[in-house]
C-alpha positions as CSV (number, residue, x, y, z in Angstrom):
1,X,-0.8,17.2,5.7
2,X,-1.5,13.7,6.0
3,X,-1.7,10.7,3.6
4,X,-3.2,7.9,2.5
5,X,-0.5,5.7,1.0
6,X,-3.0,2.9,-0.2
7,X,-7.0,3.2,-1.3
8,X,-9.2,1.6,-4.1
9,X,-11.0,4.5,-5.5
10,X,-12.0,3.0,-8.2
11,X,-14.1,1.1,-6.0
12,X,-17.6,1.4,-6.7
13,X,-18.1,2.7,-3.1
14,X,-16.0,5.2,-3.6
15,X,-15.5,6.2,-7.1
16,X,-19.6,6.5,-7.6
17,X,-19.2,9.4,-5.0
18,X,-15.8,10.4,-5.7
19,X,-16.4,14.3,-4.8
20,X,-18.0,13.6,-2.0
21,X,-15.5,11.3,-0.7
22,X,-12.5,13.8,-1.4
23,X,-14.7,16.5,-0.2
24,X,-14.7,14.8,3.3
25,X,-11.2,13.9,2.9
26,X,-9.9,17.3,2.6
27,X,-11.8,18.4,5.4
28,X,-9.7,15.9,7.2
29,X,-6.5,17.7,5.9
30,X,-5.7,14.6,3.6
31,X,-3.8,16.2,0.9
32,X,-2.8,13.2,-0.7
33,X,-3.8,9.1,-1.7
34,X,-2.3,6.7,-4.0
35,X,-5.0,4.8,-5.1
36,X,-3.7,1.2,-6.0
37,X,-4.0,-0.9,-9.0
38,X,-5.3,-4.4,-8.9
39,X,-6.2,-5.8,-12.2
40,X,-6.1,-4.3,-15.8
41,X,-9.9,-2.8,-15.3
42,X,-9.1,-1.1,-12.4
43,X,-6.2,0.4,-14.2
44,X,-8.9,2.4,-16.9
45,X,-10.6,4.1,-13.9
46,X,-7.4,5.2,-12.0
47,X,-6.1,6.4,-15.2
48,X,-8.7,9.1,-15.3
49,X,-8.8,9.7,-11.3
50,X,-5.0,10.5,-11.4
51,X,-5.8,13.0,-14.8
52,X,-9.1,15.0,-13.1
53,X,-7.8,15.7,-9.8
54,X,-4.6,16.5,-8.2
55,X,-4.4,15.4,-5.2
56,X,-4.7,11.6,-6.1
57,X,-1.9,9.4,-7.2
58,X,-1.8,6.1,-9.5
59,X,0.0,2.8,-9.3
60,X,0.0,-0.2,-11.6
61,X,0.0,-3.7,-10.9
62,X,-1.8,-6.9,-10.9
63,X,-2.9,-8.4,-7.3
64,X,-1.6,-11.9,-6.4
65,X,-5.5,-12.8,-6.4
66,X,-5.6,-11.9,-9.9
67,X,-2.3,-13.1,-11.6
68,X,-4.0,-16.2,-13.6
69,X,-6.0,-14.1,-15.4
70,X,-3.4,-11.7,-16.4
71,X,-0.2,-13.9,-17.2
72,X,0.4,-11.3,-19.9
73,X,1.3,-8.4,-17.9
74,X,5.7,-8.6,-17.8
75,X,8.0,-6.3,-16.7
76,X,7.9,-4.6,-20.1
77,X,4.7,-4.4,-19.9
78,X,4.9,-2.3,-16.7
79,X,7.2,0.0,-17.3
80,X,5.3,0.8,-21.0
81,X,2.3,1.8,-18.8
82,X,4.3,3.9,-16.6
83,X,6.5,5.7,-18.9
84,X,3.1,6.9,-20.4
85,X,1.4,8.1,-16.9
86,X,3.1,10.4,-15.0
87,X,1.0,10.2,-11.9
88,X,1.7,6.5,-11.9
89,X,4.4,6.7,-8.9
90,X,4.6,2.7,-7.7
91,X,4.4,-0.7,-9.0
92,X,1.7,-2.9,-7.2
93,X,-0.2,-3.6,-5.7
94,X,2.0,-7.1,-6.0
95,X,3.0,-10.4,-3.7
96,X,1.8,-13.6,-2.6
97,X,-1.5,-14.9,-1.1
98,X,-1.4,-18.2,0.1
99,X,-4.4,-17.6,2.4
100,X,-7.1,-18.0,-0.5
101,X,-5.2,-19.4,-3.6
102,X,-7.2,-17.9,-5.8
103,X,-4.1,-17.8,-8.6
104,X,-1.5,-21.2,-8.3
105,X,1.6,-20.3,-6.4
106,X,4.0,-20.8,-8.9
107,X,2.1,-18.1,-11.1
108,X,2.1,-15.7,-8.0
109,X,5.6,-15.9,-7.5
110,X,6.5,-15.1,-11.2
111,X,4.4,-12.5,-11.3
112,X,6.0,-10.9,-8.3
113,X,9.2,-11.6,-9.8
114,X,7.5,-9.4,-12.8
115,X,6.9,-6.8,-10.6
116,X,10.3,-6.6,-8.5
117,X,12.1,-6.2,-12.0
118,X,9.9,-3.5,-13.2
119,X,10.1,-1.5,-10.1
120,X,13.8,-1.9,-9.8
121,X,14.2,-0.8,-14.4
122,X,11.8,2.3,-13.3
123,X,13.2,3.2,-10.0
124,X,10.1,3.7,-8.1
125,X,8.6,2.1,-4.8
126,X,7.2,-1.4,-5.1
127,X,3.9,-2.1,-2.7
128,X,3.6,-5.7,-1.5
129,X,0.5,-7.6,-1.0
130,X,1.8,-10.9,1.7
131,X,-0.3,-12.8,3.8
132,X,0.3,-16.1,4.9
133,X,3.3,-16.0,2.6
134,X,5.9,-14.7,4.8
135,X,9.0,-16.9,4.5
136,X,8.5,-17.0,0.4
137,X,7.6,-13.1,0.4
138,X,10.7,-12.5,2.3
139,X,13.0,-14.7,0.1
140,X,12.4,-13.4,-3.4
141,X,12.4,-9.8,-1.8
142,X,16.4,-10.4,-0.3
143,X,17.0,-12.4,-3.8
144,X,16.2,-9.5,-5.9
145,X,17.0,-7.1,-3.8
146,X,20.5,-8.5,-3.7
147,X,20.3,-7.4,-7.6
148,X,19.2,-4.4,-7.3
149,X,18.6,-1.7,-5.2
150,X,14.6,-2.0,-5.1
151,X,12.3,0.2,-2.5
152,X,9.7,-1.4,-0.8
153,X,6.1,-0.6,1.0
154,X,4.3,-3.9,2.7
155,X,1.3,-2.6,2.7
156,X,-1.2,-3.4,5.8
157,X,1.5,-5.0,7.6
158,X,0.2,-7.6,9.8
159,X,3.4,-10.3,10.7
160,X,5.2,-11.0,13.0
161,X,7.7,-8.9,14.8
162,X,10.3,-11.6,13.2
163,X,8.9,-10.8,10.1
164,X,9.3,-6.7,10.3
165,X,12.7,-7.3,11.3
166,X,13.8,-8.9,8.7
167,X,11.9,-6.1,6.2
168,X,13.5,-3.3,8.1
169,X,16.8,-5.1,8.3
170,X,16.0,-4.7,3.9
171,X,15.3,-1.3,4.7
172,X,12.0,-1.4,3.6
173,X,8.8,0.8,4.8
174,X,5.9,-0.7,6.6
175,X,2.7,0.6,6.0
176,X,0.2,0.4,8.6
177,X,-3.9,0.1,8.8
178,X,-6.9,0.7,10.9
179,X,-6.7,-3.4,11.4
180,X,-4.3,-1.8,14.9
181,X,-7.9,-0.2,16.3
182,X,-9.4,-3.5,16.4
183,X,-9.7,-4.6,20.3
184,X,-8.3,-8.1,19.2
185,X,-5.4,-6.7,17.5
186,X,-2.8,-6.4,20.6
187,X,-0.4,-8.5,18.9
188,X,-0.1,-6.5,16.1
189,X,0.4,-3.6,18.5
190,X,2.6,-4.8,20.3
191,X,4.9,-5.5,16.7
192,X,4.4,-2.1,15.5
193,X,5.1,-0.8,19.1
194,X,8.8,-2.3,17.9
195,X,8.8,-0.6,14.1
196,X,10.8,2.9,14.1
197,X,8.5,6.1,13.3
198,X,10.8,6.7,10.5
199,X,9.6,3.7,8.6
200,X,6.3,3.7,9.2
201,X,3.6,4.9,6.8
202,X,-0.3,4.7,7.0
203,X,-3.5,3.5,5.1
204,X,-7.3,3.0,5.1
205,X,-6.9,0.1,2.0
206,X,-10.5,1.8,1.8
207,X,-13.4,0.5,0.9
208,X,-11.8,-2.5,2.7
209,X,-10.8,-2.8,6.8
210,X,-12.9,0.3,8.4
211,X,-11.1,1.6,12.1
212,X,-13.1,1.6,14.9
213,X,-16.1,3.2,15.1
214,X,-16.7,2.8,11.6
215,X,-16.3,-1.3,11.5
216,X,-18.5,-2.9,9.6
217,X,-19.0,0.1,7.1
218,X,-17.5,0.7,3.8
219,X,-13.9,2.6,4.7
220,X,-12.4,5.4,2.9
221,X,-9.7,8.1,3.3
222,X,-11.2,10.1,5.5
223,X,-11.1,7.8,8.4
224,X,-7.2,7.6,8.5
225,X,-7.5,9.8,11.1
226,X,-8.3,7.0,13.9
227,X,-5.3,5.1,12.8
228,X,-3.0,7.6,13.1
229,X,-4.5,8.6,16.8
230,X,-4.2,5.0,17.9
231,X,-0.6,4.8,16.1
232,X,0.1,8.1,17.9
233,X,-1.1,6.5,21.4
234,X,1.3,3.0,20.6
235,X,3.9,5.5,19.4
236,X,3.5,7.9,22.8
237,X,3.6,10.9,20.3
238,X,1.2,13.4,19.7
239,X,-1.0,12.9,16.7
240,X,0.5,16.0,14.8
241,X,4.1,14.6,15.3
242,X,2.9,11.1,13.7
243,X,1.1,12.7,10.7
244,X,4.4,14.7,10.1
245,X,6.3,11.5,10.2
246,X,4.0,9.2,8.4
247,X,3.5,12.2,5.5
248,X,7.5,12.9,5.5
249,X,8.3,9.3,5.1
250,X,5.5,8.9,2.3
251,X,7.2,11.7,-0.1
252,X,10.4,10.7,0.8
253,X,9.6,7.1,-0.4
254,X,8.1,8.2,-3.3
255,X,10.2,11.0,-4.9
256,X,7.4,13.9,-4.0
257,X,7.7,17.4,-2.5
């Protein structure tokens, strides 16, 4: 079985051709995706993904990108949406983007905040959204965490080795994306060279971030495949023994069989 531990189905690329995309997915022996939430639109779509078919999994959350627009949306307010969706396994996707600034800092950081305290009330795996945010991401995650005893995925993991140390040291899961097939990506290998298989899981963040060959195209789960060979290669395990891993880790982190 393999994974994919963060998608956007509801995606027009993907959710206008949703059988077709799971057809091609299964073919691929991907049993399983957590599609992630990003505003309060994308919520209504997921919400009828995760009730037709099976296979995919649901989280709620509002993107850093998208925080000023939803300044509503509390800890309450999360945990009322997942007490009334089962297949609603994560909080996120959440954090800080300092990159674009598309939402004011101060509004980001609250609503992360938000998000840690709803994950932590409902006992289920936070998935954190950083870039160029690093030393803030890392504070209010070790603040709250000294609270509470919050689990954590930093999704599409692309710091520093410092960085993942300091996550791990937390120990919190790092997911990784088809952003390690890219040929100028050796730094990044070389930092998840350093991660332990144990925490380690993987992710297309389809329709965004294509592997190699597919660059340039829209991505979705069925291409997984290609990160976990090249994560096999940096691992020096066989692809089989990754996907095992990477899948183990995944249902652990969530609370699945």
């Amino acid at each position: 079985m393999i994974i994919d531990s963060h998608c956007h189905l509801d995606y027009p690329s993907l959710h206008d051709n949703i059988d077709e995309v799971l057809k091609r997915a299964s073919l691929k022996k991907i049993e399983r995706m957590l599609t992630i939430c990003t505003t309060l639109q994308s919520f209504e779509k997921i919400k009828v993904l995760i009730k037709k078919y099976e296979q995919i999994y649901g989280t709620f959350g509002i993107h850093p990108h998208e925080t000023e627009k939803h300044k509503q949306i509390d800890s309450k307010y999360i945990c009322d949406v997942k007490n009334n969706n089962n297949k609603v396994i994560g909080v996120g996707e959440t954090g800080l983007d300092f990159y674009y600034n598309h939402s004011e800092k101060d509004i980001q950081k609250r609503s992360f905040v938000n998000h840690i305290q709803a994950a932590s009330i409902l006992n289920i795996p936070l998935i954190v959204h950083t870039r160029s945010a690093e030393i803030e991401t890392y504070e209010i995650l070790k603040s709250e965490k000294n609270n509470s005893d919050i689990k954590v995925l930093i999704h599409c993991f692309t710091g520093s080795k410092g960085f993942a140390k300091k996550i791990l040291d937390l120990n919190f899961y790092i997911s990784i994306s088809g952003i390690i097939t890219f040929k100028n990506s050796t730094d990044l290998v070389d930092v998840v060279s350093y991660i332990p298989p144990n925490k380690l899981l993987v992710e297309t963040d389809s329709p965004y971030l294509s592997p190699q060959p597919f660059r340039g195209k829209p991505n979705e789960p069925s291409y997984i495949t290609h990160t976990l060979e090249k994560l096999a290669e940096i691992k020096k395990l066989s692809v089989e023994e990754i996907a095992f891993t990477t899948t183990k880790n995944f249902n652990s982190l969530f609370s699945l069989s």
